[in-house]
MOPAC internal coordinates of N, CA, C and O (Angstrom, degrees):
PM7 1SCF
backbone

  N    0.0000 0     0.00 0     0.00 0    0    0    0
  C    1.4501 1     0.00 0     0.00 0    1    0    0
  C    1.5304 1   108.10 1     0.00 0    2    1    0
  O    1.2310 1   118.97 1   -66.02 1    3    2    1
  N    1.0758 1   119.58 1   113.98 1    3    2    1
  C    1.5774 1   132.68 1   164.25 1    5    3    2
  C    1.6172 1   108.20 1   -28.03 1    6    5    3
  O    1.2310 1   119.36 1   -44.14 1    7    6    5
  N    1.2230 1   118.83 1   135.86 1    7    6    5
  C    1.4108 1   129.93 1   154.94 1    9    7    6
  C    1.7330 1   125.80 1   -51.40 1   10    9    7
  O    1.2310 1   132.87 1   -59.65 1   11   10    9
  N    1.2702 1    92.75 1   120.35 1   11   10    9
  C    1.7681 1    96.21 1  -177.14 1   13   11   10
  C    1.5273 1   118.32 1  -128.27 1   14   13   11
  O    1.2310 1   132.26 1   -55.34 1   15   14   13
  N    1.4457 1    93.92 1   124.66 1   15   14   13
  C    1.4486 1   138.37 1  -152.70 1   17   15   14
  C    1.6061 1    76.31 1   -49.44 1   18   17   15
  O    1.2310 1   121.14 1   -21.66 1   19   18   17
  N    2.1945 1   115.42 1   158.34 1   19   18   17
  C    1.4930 1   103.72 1   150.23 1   21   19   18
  C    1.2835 1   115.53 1   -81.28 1   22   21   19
  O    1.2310 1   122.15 1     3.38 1   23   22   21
  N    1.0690 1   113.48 1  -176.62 1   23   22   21
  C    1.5762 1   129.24 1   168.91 1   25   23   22
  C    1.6894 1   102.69 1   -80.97 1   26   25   23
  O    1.2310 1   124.77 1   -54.51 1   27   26   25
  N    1.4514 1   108.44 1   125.49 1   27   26   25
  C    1.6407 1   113.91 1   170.63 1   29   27   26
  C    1.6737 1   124.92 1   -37.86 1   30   29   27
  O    1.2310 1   132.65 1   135.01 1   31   30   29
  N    1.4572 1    93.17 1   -44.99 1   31   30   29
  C    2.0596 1   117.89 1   167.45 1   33   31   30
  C    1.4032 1   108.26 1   -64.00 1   34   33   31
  O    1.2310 1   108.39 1   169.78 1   35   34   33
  N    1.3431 1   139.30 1   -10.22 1   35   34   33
  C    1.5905 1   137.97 1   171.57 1   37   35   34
  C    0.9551 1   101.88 1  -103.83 1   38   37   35
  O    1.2310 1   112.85 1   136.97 1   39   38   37
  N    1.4444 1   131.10 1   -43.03 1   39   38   37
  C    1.5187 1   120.87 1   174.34 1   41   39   38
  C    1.3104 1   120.71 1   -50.80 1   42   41   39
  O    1.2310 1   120.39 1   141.06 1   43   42   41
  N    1.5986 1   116.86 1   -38.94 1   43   42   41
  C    1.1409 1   128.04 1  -150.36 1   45   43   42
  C    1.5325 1   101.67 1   -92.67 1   46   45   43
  O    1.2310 1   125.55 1   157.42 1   47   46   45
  N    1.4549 1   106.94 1   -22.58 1   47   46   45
  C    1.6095 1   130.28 1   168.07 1   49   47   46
  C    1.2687 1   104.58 1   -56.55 1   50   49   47
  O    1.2310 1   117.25 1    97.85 1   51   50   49
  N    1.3929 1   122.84 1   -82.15 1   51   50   49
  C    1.1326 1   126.96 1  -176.73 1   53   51   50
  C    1.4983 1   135.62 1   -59.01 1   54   53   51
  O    1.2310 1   124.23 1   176.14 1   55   54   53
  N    1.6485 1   109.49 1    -3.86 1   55   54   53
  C    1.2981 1   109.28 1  -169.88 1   57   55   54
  C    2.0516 1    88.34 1  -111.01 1   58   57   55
  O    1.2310 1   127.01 1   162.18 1   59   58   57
  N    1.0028 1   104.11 1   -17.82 1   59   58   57
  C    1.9896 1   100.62 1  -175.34 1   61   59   58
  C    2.3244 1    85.62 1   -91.43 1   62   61   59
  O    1.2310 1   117.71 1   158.69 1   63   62   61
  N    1.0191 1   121.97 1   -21.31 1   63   62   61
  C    1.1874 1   109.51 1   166.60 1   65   63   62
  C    1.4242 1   152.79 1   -69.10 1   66   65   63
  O    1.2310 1   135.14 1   151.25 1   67   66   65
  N    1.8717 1    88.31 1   -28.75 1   67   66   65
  C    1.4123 1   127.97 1   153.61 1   69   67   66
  C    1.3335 1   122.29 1   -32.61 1   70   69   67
  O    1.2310 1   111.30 1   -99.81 1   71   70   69
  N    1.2756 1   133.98 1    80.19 1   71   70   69
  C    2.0181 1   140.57 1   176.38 1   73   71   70
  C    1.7750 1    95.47 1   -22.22 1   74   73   71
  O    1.2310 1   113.41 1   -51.80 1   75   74   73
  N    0.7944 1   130.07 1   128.20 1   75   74   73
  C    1.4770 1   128.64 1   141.84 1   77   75   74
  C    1.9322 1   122.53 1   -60.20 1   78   77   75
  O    1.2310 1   120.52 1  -176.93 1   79   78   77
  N    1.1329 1   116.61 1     3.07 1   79   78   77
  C    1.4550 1   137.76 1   153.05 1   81   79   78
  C    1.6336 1    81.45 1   -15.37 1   82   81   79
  O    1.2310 1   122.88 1   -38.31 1   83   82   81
  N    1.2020 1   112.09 1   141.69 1   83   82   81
  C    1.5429 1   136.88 1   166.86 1   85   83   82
  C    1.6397 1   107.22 1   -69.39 1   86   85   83
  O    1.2310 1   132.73 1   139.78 1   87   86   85
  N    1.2772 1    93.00 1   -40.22 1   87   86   85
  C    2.1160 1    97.82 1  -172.23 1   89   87   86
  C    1.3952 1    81.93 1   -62.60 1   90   89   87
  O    1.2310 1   101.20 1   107.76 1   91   90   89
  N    0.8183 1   151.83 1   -72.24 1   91   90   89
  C    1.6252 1   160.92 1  -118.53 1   93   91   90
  C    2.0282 1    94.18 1   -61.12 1   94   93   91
  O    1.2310 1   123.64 1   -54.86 1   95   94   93
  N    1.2669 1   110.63 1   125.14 1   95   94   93
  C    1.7632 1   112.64 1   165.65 1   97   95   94
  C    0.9779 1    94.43 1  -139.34 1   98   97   95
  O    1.2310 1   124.14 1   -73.68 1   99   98   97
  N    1.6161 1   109.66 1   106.32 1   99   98   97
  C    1.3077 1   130.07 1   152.58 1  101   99   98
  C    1.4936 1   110.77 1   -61.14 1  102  101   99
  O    1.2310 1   122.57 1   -34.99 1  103  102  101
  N    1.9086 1   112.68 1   145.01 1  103  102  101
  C    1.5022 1   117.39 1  -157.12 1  105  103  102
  C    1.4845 1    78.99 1  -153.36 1  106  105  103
  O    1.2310 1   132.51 1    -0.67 1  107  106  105
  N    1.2180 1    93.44 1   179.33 1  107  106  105
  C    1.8227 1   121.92 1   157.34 1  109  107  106
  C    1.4601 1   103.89 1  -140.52 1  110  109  107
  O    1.2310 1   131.25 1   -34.13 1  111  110  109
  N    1.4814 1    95.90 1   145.87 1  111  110  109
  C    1.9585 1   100.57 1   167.36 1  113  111  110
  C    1.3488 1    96.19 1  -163.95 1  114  113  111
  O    1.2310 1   132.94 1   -60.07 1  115  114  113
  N    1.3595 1    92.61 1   119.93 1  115  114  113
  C    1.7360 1   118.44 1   173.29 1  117  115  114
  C    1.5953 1   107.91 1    85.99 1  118  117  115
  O    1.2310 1   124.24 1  -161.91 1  119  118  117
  N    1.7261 1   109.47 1    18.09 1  119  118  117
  C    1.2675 1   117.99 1  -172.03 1  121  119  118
  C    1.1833 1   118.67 1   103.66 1  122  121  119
  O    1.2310 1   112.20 1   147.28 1  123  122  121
  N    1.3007 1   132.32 1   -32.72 1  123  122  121
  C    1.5250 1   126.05 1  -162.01 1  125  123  122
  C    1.6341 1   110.80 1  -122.14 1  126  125  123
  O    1.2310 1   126.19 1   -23.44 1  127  126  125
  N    1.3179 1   105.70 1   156.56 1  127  126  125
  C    1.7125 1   110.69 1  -153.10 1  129  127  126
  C    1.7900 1    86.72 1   -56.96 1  130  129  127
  O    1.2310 1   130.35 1   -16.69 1  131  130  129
  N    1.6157 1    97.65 1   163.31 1  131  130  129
  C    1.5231 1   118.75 1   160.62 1  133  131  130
  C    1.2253 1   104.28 1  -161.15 1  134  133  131
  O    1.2310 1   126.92 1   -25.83 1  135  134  133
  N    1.4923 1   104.29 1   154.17 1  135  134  133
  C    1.8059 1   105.45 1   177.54 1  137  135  134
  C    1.6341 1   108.43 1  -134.51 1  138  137  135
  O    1.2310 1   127.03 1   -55.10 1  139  138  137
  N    1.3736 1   104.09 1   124.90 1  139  138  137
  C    1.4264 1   115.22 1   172.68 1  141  139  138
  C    1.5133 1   137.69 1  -104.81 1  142  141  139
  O    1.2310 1   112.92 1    -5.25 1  143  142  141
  N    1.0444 1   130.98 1   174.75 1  143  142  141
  C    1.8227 1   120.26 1  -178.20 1  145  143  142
  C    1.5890 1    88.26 1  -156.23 1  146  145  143
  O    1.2310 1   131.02 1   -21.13 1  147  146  145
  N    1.4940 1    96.33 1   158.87 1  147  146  145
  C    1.8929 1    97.56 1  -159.93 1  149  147  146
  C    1.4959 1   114.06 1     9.17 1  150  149  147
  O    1.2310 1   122.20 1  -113.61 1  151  150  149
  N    1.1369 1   113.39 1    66.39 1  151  150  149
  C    2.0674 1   111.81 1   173.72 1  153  151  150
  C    0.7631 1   119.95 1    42.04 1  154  153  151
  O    1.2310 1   115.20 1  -143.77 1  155  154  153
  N    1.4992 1   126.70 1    36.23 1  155  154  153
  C    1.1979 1   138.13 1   178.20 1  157  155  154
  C    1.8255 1   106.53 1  -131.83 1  158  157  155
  O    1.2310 1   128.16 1   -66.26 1  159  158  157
  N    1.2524 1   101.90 1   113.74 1  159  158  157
  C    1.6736 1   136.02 1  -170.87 1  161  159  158
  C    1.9746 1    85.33 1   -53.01 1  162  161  159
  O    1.2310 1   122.39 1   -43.71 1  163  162  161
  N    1.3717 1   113.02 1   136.29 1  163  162  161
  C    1.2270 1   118.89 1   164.54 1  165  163  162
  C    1.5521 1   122.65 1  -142.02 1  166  165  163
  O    1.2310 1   126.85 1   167.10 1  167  166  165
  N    1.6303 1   104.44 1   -12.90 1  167  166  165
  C    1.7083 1   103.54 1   169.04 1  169  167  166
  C    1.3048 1    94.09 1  -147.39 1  170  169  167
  O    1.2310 1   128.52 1    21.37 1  171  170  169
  N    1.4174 1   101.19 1  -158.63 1  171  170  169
  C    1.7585 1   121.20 1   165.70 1  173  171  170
  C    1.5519 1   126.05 1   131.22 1  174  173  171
  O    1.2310 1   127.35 1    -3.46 1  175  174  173
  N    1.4678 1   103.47 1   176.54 1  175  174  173
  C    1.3394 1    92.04 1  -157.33 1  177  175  174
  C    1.4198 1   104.96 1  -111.45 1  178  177  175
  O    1.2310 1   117.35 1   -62.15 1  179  178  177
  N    1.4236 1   122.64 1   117.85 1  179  178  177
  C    1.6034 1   140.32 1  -158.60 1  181  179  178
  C    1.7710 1    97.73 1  -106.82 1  182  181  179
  O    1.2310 1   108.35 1   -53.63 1  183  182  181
  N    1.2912 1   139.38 1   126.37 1  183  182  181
  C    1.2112 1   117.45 1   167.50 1  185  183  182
  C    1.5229 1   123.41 1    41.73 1  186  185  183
  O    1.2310 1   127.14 1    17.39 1  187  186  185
  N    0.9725 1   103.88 1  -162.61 1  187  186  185
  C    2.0705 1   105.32 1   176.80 1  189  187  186
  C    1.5975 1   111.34 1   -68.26 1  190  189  187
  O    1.2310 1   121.66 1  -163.62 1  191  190  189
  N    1.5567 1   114.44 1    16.38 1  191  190  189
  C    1.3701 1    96.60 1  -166.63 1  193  191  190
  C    1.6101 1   103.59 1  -134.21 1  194  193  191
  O    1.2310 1   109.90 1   -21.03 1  195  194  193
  N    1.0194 1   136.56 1   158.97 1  195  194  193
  C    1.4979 1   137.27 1   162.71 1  197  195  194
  C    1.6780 1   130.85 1   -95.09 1  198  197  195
  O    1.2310 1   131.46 1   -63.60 1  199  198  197
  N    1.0966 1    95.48 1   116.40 1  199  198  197
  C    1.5408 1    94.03 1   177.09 1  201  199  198
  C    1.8024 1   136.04 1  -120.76 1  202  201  199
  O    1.2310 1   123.59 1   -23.72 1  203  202  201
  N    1.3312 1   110.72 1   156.28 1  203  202  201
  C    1.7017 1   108.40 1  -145.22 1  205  203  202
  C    1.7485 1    73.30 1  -136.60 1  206  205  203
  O    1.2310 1   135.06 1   -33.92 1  207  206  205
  N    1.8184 1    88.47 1   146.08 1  207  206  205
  C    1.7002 1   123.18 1   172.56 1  209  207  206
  C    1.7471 1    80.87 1   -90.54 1  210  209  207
  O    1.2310 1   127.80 1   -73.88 1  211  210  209
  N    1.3017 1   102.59 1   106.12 1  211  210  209
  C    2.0953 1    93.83 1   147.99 1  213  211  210
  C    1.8260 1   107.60 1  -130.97 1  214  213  211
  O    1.2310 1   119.87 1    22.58 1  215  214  213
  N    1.3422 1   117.85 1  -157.42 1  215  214  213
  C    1.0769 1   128.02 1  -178.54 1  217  215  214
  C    1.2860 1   123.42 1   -92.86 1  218  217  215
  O    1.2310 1   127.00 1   -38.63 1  219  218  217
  N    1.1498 1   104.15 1   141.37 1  219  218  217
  C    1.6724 1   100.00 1  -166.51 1  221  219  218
  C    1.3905 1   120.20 1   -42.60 1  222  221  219
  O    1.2310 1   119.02 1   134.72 1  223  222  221
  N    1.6697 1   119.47 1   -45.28 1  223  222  221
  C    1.7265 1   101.87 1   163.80 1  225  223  222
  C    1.4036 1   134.35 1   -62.13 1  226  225  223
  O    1.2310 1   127.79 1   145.93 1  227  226  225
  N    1.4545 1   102.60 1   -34.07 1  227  226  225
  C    1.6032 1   104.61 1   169.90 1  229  227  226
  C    1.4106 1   117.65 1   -67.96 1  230  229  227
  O    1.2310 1   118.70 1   155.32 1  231  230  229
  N    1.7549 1   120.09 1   -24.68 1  231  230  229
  C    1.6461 1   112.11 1   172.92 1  233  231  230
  C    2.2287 1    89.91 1   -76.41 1  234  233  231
  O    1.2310 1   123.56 1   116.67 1  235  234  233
  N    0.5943 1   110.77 1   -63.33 1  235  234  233
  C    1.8478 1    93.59 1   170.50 1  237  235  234
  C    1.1843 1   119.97 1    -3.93 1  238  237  235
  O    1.2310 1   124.21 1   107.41 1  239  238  237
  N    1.8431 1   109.52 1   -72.59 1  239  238  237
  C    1.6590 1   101.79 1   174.66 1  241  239  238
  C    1.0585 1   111.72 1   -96.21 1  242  241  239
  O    1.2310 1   103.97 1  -155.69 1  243  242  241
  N    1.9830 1   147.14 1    24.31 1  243  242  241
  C    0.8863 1   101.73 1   129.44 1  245  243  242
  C    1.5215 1   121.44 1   -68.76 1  246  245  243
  O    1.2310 1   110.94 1   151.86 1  247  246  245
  N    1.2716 1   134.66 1   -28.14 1  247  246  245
  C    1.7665 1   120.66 1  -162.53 1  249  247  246
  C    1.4148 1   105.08 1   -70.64 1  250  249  247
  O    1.2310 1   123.14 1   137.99 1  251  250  249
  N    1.5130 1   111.59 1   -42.01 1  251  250  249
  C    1.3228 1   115.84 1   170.40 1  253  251  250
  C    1.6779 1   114.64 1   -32.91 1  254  253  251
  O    1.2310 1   124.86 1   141.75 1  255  254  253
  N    0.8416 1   108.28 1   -38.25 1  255  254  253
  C    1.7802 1   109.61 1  -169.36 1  257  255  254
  C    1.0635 1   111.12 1  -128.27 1  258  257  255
  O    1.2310 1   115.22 1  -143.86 1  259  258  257
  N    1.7313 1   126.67 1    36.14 1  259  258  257
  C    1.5840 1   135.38 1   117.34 1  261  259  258
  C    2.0661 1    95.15 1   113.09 1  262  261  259
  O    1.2310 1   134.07 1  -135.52 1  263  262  261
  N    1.5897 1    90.40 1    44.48 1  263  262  261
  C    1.4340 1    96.98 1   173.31 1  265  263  262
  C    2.0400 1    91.07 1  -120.48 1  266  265  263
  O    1.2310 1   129.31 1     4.91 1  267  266  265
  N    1.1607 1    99.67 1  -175.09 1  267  266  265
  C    1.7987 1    98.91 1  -159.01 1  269  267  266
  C    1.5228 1    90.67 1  -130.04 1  270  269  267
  O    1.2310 1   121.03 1   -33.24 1  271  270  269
  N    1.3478 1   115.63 1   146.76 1  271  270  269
  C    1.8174 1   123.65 1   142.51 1  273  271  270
  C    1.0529 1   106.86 1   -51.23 1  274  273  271
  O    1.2310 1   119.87 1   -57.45 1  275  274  273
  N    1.9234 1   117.86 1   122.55 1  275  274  273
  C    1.3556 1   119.80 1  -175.44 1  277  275  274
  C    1.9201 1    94.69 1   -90.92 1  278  277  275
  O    1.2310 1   124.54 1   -50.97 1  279  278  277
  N    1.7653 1   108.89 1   129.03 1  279  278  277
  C    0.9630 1   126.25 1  -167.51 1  281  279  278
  C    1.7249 1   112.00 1  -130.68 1  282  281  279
  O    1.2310 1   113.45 1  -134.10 1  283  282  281
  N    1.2493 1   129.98 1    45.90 1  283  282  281
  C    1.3588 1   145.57 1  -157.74 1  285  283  282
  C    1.8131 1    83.74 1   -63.68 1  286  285  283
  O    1.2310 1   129.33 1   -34.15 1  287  286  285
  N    1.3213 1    99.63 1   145.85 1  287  286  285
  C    1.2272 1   116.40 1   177.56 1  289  287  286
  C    1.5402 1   126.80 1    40.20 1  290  289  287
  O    1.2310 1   129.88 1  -142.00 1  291  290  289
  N    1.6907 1    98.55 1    38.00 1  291  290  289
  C    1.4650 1    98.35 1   171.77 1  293  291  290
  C    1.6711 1    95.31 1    71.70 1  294  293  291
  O    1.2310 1   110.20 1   171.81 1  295  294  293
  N    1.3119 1   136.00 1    -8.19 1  295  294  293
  C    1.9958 1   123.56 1   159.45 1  297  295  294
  C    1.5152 1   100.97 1  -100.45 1  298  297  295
  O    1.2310 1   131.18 1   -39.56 1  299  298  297
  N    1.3542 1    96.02 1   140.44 1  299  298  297
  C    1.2384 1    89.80 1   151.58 1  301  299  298
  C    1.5248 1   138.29 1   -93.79 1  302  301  299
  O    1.2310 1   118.91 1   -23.49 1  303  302  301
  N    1.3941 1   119.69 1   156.51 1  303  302  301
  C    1.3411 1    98.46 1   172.78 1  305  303  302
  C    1.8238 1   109.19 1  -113.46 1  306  305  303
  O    1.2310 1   122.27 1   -53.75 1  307  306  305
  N    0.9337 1   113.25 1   126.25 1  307  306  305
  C    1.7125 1   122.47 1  -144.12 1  309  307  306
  C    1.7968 1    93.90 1   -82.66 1  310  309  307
  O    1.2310 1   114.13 1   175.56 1  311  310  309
  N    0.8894 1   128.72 1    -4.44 1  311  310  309
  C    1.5677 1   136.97 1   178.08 1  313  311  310
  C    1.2765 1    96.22 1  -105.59 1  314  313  311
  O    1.2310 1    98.42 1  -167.01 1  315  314  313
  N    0.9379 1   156.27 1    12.99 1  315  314  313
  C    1.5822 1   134.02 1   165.31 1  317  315  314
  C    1.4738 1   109.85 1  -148.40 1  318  317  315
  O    1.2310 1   126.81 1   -14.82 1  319  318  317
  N    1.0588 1   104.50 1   165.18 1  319  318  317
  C    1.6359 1   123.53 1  -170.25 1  321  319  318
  C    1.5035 1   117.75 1  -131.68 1  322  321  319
  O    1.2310 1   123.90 1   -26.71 1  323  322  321
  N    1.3813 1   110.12 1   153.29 1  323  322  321
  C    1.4948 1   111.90 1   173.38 1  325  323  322
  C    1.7800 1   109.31 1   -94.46 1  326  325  323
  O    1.2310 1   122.89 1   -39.28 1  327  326  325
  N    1.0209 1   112.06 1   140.72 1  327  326  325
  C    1.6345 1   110.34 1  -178.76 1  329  327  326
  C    1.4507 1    98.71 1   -71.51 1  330  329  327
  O    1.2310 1   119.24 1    -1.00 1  331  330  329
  N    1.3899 1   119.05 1   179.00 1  331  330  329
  C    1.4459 1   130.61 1   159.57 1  333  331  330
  C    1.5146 1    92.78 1   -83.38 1  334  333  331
  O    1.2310 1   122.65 1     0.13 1  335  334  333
  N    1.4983 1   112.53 1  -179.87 1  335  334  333
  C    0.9171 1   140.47 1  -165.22 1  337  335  334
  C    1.5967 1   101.28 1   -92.92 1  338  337  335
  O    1.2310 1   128.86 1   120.25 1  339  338  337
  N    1.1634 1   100.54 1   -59.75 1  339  338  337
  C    2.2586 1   100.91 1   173.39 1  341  339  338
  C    1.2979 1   108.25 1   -48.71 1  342  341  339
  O    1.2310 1   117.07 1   141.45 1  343  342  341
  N    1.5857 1   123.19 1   -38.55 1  343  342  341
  C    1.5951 1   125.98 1   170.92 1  345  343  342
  C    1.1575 1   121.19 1   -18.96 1  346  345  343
  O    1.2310 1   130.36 1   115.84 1  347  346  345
  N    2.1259 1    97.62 1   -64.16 1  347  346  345
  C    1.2271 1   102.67 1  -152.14 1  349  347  346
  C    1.8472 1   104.81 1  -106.31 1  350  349  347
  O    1.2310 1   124.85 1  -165.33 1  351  350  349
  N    1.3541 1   108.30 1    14.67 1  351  350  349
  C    1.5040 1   110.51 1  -166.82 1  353  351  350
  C    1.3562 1   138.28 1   -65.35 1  354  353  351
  O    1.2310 1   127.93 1   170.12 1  355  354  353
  N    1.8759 1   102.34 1    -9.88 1  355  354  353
  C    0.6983 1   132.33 1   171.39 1  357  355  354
  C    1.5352 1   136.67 1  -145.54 1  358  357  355
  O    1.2310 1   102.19 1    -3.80 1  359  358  357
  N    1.2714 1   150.18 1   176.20 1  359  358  357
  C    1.4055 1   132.60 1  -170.68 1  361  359  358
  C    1.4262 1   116.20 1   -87.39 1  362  361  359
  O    1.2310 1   123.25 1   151.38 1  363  362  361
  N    1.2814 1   111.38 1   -28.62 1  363  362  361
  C    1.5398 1   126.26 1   159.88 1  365  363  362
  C    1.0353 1   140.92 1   -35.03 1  366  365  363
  O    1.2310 1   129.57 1   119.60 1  367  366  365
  N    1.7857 1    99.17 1   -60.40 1  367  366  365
  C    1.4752 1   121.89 1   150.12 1  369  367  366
  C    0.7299 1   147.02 1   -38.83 1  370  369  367
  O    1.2310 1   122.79 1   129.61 1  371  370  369
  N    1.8902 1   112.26 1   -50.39 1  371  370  369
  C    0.7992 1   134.25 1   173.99 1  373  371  370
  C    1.7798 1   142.66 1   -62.14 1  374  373  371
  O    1.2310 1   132.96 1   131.58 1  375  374  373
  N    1.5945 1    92.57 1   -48.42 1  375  374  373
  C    1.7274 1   113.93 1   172.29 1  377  375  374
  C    1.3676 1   103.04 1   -42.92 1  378  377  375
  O    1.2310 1   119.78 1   121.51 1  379  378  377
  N    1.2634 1   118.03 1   -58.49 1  379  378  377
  C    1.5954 1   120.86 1  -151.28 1  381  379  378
  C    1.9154 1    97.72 1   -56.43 1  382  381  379
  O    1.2310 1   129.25 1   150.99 1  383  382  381
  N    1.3594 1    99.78 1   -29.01 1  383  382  381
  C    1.4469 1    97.89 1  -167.65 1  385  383  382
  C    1.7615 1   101.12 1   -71.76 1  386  385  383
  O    1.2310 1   121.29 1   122.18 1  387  386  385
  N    1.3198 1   115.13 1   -57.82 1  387  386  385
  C    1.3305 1   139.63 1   179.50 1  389  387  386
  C    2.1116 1    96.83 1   -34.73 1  390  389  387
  O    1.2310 1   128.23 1   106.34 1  391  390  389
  N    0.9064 1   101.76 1   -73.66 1  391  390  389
  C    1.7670 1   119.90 1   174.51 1  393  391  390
  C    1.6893 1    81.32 1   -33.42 1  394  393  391
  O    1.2310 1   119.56 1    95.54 1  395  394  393
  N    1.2464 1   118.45 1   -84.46 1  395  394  393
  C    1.5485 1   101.42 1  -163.50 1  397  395  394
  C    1.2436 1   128.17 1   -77.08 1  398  397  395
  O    1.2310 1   115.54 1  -158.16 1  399  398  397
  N    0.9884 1   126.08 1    21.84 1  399  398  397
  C    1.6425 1   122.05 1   161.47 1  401  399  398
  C    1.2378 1    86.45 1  -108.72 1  402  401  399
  O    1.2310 1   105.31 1   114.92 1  403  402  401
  N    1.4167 1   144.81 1   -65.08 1  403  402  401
  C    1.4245 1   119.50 1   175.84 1  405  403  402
  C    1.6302 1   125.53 1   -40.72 1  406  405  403
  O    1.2310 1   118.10 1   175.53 1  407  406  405
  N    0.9603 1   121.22 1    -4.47 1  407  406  405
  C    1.7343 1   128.99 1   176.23 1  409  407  406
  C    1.3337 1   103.18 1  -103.54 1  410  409  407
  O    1.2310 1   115.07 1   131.56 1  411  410  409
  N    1.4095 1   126.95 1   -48.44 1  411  410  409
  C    1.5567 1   120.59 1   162.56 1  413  411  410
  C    1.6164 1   114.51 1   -52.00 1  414  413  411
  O    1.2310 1   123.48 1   108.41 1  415  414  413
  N    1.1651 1   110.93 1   -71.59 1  415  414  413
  C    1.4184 1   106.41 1   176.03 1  417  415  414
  C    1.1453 1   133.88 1   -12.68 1  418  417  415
  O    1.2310 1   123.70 1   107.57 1  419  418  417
  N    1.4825 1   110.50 1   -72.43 1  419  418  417
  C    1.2160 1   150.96 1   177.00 1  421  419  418
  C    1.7986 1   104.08 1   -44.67 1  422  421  419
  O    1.2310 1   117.67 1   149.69 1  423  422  421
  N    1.0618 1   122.04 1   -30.31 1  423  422  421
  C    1.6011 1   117.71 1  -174.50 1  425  423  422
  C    1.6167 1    86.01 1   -83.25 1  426  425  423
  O    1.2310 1   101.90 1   108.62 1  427  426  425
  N    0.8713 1   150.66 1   -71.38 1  427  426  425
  C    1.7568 1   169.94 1   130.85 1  429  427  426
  C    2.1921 1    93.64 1    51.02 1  430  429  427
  O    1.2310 1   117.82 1   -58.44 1  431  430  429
  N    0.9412 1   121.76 1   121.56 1  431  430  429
  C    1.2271 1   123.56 1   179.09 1  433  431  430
  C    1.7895 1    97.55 1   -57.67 1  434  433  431
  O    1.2310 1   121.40 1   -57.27 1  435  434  433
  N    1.5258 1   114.93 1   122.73 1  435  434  433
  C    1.6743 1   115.32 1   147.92 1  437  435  434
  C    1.6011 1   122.21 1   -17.86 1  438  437  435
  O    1.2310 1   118.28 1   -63.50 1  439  438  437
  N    1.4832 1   120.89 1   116.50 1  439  438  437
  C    1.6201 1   119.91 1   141.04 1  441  439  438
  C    1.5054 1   109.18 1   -60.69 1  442  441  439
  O    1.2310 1   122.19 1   -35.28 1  443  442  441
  N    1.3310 1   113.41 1   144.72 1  443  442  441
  C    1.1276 1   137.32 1   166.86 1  445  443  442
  C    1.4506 1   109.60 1  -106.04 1  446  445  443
  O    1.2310 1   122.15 1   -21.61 1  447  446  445
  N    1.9662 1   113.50 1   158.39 1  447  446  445
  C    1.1439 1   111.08 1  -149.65 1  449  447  446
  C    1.8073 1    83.54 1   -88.24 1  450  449  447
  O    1.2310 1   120.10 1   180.00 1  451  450  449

C-alpha cells in the first residue's frame, strides 16, 4: 500500500496540542512533526494517524478501545501505539495523550549523542 501523506488539519492538530513543557523537542523525521525528550521519540505524526511511546498497560487500553500497534513498514515498534481516531479529533483530546507519553518517556534513561 502506497504511503499516505497527513492531512494539513492533523498536523496542525497535533502540533497546537504539543505541551510547550521545556522537555518537549519538537523534530521532523521523514517530513512530519515529532516530539522528543532526552532523544527519546515520544509521539508523532505517521500517515493520517498519531502515535504515542506509553506503557505497556496503557498501550493495552489504548488497542483495547480501537487504537492499533504502531507497525510502520510492516515492523512493529512494540513501544508505541496508534491513537483512535476520536483521540486525536481534536486538540483537547489530544494533549492529555501527548502529556503522557511525554511523562512516560521522560522516566526512560537519556540517548547520548
Amino acid at each position: 500500500m502506497p504511503w499516505q501523506k497527513p492531512s494539513p488539519d492533523l498536523v496542525d492538530r497535533y502540533l497546537a496540542a504539543l505541551s510547550e513543557d521545556p522537555r518537549v523537542e519538537r523534530r521532523r523525521m521523514f517530513g512530519l512533526p515529532c516530539a522528543f525528550t532526552g532523544g527519546n521519540m515520544f509521539s508523532g505524526v505517521h500517515e493520517a494517524h498519531v502515535i504515542v511511546r506509553l506503557s505497556e498497560s496503557r498501550r493495552a487500553d489504548v488497542i483495547a478501545s480501537g487504537g492499533a500497534p504502531f507497525t510502520p513498514m510492516g515492523r512493529p515498534m512494540k513501544e508505541y501505539v496508534v491513537l483512535p481516531d476520536d483521540a486525536t479529533a481534536d486538540r483537547a483530546r489530544l494533549a492529555p495523550w501527548l502529556v503522557e507519553a511525554l511523562d512516560h518517556t521522560a522516566t526512560l534513561p537519556p540517548k547520548t549523542a
